[in-house]
N, C-alpha and C positions, 0 to 999 in steps of 0.2 A: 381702771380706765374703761373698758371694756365691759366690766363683770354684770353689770347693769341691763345689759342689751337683749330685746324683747324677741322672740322669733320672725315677727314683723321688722322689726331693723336688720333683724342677720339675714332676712330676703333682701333687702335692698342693698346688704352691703357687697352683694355676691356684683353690681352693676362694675365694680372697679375693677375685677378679675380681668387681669392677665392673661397665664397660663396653668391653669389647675385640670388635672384627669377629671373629666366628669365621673360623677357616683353612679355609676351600673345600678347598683340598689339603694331603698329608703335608709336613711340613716335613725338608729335604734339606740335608745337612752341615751347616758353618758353628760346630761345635763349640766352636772356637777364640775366632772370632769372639766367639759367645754369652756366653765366660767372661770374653771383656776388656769389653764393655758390660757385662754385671753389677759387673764390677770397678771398671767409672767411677761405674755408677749406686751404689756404696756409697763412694764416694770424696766426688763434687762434686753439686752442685745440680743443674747445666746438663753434657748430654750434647749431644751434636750430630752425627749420624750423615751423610758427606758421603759421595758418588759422583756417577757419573754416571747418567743414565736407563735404569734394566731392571738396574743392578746389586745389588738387592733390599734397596733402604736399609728401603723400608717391611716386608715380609717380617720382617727381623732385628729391626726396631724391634717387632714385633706379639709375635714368641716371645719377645724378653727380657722385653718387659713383664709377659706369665703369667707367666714362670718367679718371677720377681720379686715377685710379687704381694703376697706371704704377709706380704713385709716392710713393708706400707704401711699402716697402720690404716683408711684411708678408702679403699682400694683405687688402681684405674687405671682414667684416662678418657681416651681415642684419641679424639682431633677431627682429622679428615681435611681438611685446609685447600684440597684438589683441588676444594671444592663452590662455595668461594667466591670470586668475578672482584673485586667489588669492596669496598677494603682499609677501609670503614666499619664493612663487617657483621661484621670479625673478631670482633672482644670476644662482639658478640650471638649470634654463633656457637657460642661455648665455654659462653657464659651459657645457652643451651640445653639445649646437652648435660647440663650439670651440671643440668639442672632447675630452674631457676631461673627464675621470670616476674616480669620488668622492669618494675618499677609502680612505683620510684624516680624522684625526680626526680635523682638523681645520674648523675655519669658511669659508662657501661654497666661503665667498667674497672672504678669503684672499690665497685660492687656486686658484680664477682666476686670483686676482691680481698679486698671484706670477710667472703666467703664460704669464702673458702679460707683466711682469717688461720690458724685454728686446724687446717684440717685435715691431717692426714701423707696428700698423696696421692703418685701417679704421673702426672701429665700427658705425653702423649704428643703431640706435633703435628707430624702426618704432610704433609710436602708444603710447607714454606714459601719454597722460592724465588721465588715470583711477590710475594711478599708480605713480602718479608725485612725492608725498612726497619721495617716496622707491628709484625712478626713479633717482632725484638728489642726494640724496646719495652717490646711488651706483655710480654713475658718479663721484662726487666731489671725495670718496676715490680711483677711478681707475684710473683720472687723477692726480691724488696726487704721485702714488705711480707706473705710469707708465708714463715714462717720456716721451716715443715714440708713446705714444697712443694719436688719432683725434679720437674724439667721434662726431658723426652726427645724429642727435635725429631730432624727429615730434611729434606733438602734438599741441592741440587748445590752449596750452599758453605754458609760457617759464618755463625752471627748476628752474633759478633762483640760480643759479648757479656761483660762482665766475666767472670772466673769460668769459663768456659764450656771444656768437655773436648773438641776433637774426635776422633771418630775415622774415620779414613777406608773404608772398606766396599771391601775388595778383591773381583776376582771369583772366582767358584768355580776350586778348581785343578783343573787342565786335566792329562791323561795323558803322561807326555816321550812325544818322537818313538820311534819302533819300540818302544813296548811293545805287547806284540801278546796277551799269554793273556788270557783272562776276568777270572781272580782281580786282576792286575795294574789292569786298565782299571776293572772296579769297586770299585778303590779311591779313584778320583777321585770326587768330589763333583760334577763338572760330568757325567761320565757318569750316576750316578745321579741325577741329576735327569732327566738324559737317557729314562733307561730308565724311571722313574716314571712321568713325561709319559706317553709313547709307549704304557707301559703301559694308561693311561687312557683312550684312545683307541683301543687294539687289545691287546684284553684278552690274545692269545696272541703277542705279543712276547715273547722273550728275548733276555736278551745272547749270543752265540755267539762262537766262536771267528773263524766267517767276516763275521760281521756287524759284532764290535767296533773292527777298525781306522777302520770308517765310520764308528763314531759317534764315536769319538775323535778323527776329524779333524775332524766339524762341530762336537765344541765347540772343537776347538783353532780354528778358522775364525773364528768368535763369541765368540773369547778367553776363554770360561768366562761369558760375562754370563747369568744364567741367564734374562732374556726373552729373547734367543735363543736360548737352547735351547729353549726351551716354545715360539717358535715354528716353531722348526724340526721340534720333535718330535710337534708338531701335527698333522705332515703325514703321519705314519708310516702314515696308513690309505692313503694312495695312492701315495706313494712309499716304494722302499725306501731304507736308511741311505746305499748307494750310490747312488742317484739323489738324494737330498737333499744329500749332500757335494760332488755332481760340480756339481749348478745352484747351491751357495753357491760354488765353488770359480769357476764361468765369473759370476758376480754380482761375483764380488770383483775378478777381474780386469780388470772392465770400468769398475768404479767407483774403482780406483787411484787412476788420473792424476785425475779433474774432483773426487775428496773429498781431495784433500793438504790444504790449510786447514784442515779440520777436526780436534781431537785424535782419536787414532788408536781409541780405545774407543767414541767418536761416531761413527767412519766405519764401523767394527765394527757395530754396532746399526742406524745408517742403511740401508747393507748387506743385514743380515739385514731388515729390515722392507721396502727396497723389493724385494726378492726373495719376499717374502710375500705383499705386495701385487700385484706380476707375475705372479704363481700365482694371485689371485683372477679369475672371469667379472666383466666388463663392472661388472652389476649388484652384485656385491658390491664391488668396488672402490669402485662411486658410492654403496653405503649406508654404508661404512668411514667415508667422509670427512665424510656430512651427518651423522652418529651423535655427530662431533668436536661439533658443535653443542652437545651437551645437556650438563648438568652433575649431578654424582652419577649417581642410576640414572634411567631411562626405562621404557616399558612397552610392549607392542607396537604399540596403539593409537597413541603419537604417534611410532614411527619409521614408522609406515607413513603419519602424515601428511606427517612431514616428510619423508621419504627418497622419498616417490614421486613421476613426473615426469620428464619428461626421461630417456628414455632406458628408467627402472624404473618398471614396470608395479605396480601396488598390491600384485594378488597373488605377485608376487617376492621382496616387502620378507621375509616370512616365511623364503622361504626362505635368503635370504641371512645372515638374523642365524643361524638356524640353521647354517650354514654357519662362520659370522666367531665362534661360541660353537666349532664344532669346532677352529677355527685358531687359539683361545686369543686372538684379538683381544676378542673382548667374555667378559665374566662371566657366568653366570649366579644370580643370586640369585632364594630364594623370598619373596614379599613377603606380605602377607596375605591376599588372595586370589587376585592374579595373579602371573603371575613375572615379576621385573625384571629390566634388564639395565645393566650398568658399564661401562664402557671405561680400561683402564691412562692412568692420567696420558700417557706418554711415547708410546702409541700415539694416544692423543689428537691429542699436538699433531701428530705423522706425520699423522693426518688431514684437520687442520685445517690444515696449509701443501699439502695437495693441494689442499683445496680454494679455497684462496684463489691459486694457480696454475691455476686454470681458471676463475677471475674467480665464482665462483659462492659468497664467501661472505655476502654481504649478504640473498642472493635465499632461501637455509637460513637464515638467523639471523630475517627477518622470517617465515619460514612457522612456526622457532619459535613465536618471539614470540607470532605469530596463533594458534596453538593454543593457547600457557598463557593467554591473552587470552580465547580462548573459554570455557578452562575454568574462570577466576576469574568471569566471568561468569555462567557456568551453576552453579558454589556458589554463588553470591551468589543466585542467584533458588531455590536450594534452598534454602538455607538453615534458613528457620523451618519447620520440619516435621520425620517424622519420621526422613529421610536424612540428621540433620547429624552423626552422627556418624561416617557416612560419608564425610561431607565434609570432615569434621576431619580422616580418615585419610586419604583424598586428597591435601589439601591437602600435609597435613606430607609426605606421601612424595616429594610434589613440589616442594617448599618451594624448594629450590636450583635448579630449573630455574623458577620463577618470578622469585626474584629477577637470574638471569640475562637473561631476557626486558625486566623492566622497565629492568635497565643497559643493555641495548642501546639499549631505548625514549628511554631520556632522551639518551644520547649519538649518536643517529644523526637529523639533520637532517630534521626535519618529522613527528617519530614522539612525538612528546612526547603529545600527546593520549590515545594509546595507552597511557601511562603515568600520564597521568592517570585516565585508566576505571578501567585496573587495580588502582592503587593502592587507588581506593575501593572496588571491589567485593573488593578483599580485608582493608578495615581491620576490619574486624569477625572474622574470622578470626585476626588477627595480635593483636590487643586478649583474644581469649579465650584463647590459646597463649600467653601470657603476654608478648608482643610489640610492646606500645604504643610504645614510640619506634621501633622499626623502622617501623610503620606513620604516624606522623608522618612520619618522614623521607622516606618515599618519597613523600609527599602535600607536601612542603614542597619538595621538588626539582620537584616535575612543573608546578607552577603557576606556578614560574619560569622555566620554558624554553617555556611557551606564552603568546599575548596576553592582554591585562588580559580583554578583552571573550568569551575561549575559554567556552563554555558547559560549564558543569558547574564551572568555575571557584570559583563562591562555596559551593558545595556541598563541594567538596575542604576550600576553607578552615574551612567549620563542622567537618566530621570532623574535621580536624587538632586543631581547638579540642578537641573532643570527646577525641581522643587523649591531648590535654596533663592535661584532667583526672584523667583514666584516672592521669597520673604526679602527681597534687595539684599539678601547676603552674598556679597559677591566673592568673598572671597574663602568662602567654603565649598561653592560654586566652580571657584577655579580649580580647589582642591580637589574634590570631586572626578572632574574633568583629566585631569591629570594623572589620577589616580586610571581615571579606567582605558585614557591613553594608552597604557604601559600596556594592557593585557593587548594580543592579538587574536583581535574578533572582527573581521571584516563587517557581519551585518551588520556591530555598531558604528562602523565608521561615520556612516552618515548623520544615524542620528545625534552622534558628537559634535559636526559640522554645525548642526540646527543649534543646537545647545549653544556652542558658541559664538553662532552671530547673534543670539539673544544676547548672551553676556556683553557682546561687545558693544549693543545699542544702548543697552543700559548705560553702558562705562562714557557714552558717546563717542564710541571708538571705530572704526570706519568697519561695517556690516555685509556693507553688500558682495562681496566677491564668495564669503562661506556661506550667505543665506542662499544665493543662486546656486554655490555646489548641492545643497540640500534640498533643494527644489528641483532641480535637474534628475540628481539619483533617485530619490523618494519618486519622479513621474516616469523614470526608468523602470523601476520595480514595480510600479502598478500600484502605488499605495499613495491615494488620492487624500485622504485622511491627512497625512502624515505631513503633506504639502500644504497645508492650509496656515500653518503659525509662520513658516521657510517664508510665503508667498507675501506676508502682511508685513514680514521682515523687508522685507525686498523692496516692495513697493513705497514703502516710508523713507526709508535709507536711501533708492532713489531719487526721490523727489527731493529730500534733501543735498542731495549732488547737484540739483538742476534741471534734471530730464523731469520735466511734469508728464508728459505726456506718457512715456513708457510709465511713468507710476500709475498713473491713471488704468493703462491696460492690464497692467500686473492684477490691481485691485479688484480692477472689473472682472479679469476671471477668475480670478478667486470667487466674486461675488455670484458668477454663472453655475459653477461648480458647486456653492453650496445650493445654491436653488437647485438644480439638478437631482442632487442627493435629497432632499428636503431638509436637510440640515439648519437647525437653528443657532446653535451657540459658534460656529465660525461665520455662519452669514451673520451676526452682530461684531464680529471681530474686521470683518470686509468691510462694512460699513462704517464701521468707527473708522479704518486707514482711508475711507474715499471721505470723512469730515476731515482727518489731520489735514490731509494735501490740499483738500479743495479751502479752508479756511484759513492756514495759511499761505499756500500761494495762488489760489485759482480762484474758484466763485463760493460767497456765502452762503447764497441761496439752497446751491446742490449741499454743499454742507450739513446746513438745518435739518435738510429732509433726513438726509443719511442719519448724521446722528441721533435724530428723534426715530425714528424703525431701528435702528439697536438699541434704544432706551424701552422701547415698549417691548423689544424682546427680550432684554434680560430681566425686567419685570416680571416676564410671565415665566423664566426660566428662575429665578429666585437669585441670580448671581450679581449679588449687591456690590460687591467688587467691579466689574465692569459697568455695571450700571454707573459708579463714581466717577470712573473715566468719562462716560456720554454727559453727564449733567455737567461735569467740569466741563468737555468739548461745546455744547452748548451755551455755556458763559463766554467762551470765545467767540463765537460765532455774533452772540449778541454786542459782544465789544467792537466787533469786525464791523458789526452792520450801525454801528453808534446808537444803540440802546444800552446806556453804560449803566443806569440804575437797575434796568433788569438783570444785566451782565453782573451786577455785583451782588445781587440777590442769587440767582445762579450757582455763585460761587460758594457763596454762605451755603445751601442746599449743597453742596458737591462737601464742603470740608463739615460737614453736619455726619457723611456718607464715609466720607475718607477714615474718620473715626471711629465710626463704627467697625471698620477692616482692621483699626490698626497699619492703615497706609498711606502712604505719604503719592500726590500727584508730583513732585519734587525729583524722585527719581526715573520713570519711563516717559512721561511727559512735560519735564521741567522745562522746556526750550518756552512753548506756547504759554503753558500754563503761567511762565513769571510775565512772559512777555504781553499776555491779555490783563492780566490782570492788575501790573503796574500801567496800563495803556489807559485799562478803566481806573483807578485810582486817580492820575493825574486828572482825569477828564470830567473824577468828581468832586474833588479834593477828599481827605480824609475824613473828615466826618461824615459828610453824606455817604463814601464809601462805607464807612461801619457801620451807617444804621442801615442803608439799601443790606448787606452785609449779614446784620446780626438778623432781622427780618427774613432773610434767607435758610437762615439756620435750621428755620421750624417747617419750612418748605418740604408736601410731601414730593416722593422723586418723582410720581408719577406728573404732575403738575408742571415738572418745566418742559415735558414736551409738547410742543402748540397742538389744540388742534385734534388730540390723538385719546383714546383711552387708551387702557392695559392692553386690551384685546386686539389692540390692531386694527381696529374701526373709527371711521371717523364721528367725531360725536358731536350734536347739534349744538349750537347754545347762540344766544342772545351776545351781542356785540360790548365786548367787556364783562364778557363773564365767561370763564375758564372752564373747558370741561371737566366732567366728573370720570375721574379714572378707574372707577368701579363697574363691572356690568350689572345689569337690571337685578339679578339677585341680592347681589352685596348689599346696589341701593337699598333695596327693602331689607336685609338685614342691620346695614351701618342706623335707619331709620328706628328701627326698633332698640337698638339700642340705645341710643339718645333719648329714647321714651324710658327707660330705665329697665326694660326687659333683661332680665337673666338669658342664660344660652337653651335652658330648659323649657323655659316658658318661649321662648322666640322658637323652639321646635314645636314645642302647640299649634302656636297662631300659625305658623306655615306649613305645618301636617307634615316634618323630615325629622330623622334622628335625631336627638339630643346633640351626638357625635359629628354629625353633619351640621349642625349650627353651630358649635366647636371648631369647626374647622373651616366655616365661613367667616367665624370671625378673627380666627387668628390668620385668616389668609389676607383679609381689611386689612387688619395692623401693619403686616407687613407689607404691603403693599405701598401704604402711606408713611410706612418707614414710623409709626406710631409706638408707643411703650405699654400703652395703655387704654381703658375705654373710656377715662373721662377726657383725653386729647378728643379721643373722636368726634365722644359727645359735642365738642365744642368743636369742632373739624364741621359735621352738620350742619349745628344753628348757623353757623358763617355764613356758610354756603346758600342758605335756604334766608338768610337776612340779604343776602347780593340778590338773589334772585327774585325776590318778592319787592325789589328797590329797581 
């Protein structure tokens, strides 16, 4: 289907990408290769790309999936399975990626699965041998139950899997013995990787006559696996091709006889990596191995906590990664304001069996531990103010090195406590990133590996409670509650009180007498934070008794209080309770407003869940004010949203929501409602607030013609892509990282609540066809 396809097409087919890791470096041979993976990927469902470690399953999996792209309506999404230790967080993992926030009460699968039933994508999951048995699974039921879904998986053996293509990933080919000219040698693939490398790292490298028999023997040395050559070629700024042949040449022969057990491609790679590492000072050796610690990427801040000690001095840590970034052991990535850093899966674990051969890895994994401990801490008391969206990036960047922390925490004897802090001082974070049963689960595991009598104990159990709601479980919710009733913990009293006048709004069951106990004590104890969800309770519950007016003040100072703090994500909570009241009983007007400034806030905060609440509040308002065709368009945009959560408007807003909505139904009759409706569907969310961008500015435009909810950058990036620019090339024309037009555009997409670049593409011309009209 594929096999056909010219270099010039597989640039153009990169326009339909998704979500794929941009390629750090040129990509090197493998021609062949590339055209029997496309050739699977238009054949069967299930690919399966197997080798061995450093033989560049991921690499090959990354280029076929651009090249491929063009063919998949809803594009490719690369989920890196290297982030995740424990085989729970799979699902919630992809559910992620894909955008999607877990407010279901269903299992995590079968809200991906419902998610992907209809779409043609590329799934790509990179890395599944720690995780095979889960791995297949989850594949066999999302190929079952998604008929347009190609899944493309990596890993040292195959899933096993019905259906399922393997192909095996040989290593680059290697130069015969006595070819000796230029021409000859760079027609090997494992040389030109060679000379790329080396290139990179000393810019006035050439291949020469006298130089090339060396480098031909170190990949013949390294069998072609091309993370041996990249780390052999690493080395070119200190040694020459003859000094790097000669020390893998006395490396190998030393490691013969004691690696016979191993397959021979293993002892190959083994090999080259402790010859890399024998080449590193002291210090870089001992940051090599505690760096095995982290998962995903790091920052420098926490290798220099955990790597220093013993032996390396703090300000060493610096130089050493700098160093282990030259020798192609670590990556470097730019993050958004600091630079990150990666470590290869396969050097990883080389890392991490040194270090568990010098007894030293428990003593790394808990100074982990203690710093993402620290640092879930230190969100957590930022939080309400005007740093949380700082914290929101934070957090997420670190997301995978937390939950590694906390696995350890629960699995390592008498550390359990530690996971329990954690857990709570990050449920509120996991709850807004769309993450509620993650953060149950880690609150539900931690309380059982410590004593009944552990303080903070009854506290864990209320959040959990809290969390269950968050998914309309209410009646694991009451369990919960009940459960942490029985213990005698005064400081949780209160927050039980919160807990359940939540439940009880849910249930529609009379709120206000507990939400005002929890607003009362919570302003008693000085904990203004904690009063914000109590107050919004309060003020709705209210209103709904009758007293408009006292609702009205409730809301309002809620809404004074978060301005105050600078707080964003509770002043879009305040806002939304001053649309419920003023729309259904007071003025639409005020309404509108209200609910469009929480709609552009939670846009800019990413919490697609609340945002579903405004767009729905929004569709009332316009049913309120007799714009019933916009009202039903609205709506269509809000259950387009609701979808996507896995949530239903049915349960915390069902009074308005059935009542707007059968209000606009009668007033269009049912066909017009379904097509004003269906029209709705494809509505991005930024778009039904009047008037307004993302940004919170107000934005010009011509009388019938909507504003653009993008700022001036995007424009010019959403532009270029409709021109059919790649991300690479759109970092050219506008002189920023590759990385940074990566992250411009996956900020578009989401934004416009889009799947892909050719909606956009056609999101543009629309827009640019009204306006030229």
């Amino acid at each position: 289907m594929w096999a056909d396809t010219d270099d010039r097409d597989e640039r153009q087919y990169q326009t339909s990408r998704v979500c794929l890791r941009s390629e750090l470096t040129t990509y090197v041979g493998r021609q062949q290769e590339g055209v029997e993976v496309r050739r699977l990927l238009g054949l069967a469902r299930l690919v399966t790309l197997t080798g061995p470690g450093g033989v560049g399953k991921t690499r090959l999996a990354q280029h076929s999936a651009t090249t491929v792209s063009r063919a998949f309506a809803d594009g490719v999404l690369e989920v890196a399975l290297s982030e995740v230790r424990d085989a729970r967080l799979l699902t919630g993992l992809i559910a992620h990626r894909l955008g999607l926030h877990d407010r279901s009460h269903q299992p995590a699968l079968d809200t991906v699965a419902g998610y992907l039933r209809e779409k043609q994508l590329l799934l790509v999951l990179d890395n599944c041998e720690h995780l095979i048995e889960d791995c297949a699974e989850l594949v066999s039921t999302l190929l079952r139950h998604c008929p347009h879904l190609v899944v493309l998986s990596t890993g040292r053996r195959s899933l096993g899997v019905a259906g399922e293509h393997v192909h095996t990933v040989p290593p680059l080919t290697v130069p015969p013995e006595h070819t000796t000219t230029v021409r000859e040698l760079a027609a090997s693939d494992a040389v030109q990787l060679f000379v790329e490398r080396a290139c990179s790292v000393l810019p006035s490298f050439r291949l020469t006559d006298d130089n090339g028999p060396d480098v031909a023997s170190v990949c013949r040395r390294v069998d072609g696996l091309p993370l041996g050559i990249e780390l052999a070629a690493a080395r070119i700024r200190a040694l020459s091709p003859q000094q790097i042949a000669q020390r893998l040449e006395d490396r190998f022969s030393l490691l013969t006889t004691a690696a016979r057990t191993r397959p021979e491609r293993q002892r190959t790679l083994r090999a080259t990596a402790d010859w890399s590492f024998a080449l590193c000072t002291e210090a870089e050796r001992a940051v090599w191995s505690r760096c095995s610690v982290f998962a995903g990427s790091f920052d420098l801040a926490a290798a220099e906590y955990v790597c220093a000690g013993h032996g390396v001095r703090g300000e060493e840590v610096l130089a050493a990664v700098d160093s282990l970034i030259d020798m192609s052991v670590l990556l470097r990535e730019d993050g958004t304001t600091t630079v990150r850093y990666r470590m290869l899966e396969t050097l990883r674990d080389y890392g991490h069996e040194r270090l568990v051969a010098q007894n030293a890895d428990t003593e790394i994994a808990r100074r982990h531990r203690d710093y993402y401990a620290q640092l879930a801490e230190d969100a957590d008391a930022g939080w309400f103010g005007p740093r949380q969206l700082e914290w929101m990036d934070r957090l997420r960047a670190e997301q995978a090195n937390l939950r590694v922390a906390l696995t350890w925490s629960l699995g390592e004897p008498g550390e359990a406590t530690m996971a329990l802090r954690m857990a709570t001082h990050l449920s509120e974070y996991l709850v807004m990133s769309g993450a509620p049963r993650e953060a149950r689960d880690w609150i539900d595991r931690a309380p059982a590996a410590v004593p009944e009598d552990e303080p903070g104990r009854a506290l864990a159990l209320s959040t959990s409670a809290l969390c269950a709601l968050f998914h309309s479980d209410l009646p694991l919710a009451h369990a919960r509650l009940n459960e942490a009733g029985k213990l005698d913990d005064a400081e949780a009293h209160v927050h039980l009180s919160y807990v359940r006048s939540f439940a009880a709004m849910l249930n529609t069951e009379p709120a206000v007498e507990l939400a005002a106990e929890a607003v009362r004590a919570f302003a008693e104890r000085g904990e203004t934070r904690r009063q914000m969800h109590p107050l919004f309770i309060l003020g709705v519950s209210v209103a709904y008794r009758g007293d408009l007016d006292t609702a009205r003040a409730l809301l309002h100072r809620m809404l004074s209080m978060c301005e105050d703090a600078g707080d964003s994500h509770y002043r879009s909570m305040a806002l939304f309770g001053i649309g419920v009241v003023e729309v259904w009983f007071g003025d639409a007007d005020i309404a509108e407003k209200a609910m469009s400034e929480a709609l552009r806030i939670d846009l800019r905060t990413g919490d697609r869940l609340s945002a579903a609440y405004r767009v729905d509040g929004l569709a009332w308002v316009a049913s309120r004010q007799g714009r019933h065709t916009r009202a039903a368009q609205l709506f269509g945009a809000a259950a387009t949203m609701w979808d996507r959560c896995g949530a239903t408007p049915d349960v915390a807003v069902s009074i308005p929501h059935r009542g707007f909505r059968d209000t606009t139904r009668d007033a269009l009759g049912v066909d017009r409602f379904e097509r004003a409706f269906t029209e709705g569907r494809s509505m991005p969310p930024a778009d039904a607030a009047p008037g307004c961008g993302e940004d919170g500015t107000t934005m010009s435009s011509q009388p019938g013609h909507s504003p653009s909810p993008l700022t001036h950058r995007e424009a010019e990036v959403a532009d270029l892509v409709a021109a059919g620019m790649t991300n690479r090339e759109i970092a050219r024309r506008l002189v920023i990282a590759p990385r940074t037009a990566d992250t411009h555009v996956q900020h578009i997409l989401t934004k416009l609540d889009f799947s892909n670049r050719t909606q956009l593409t056609a999101w543009v011309i629309e827009r640019r066809a009204v306006h030229e009209n």
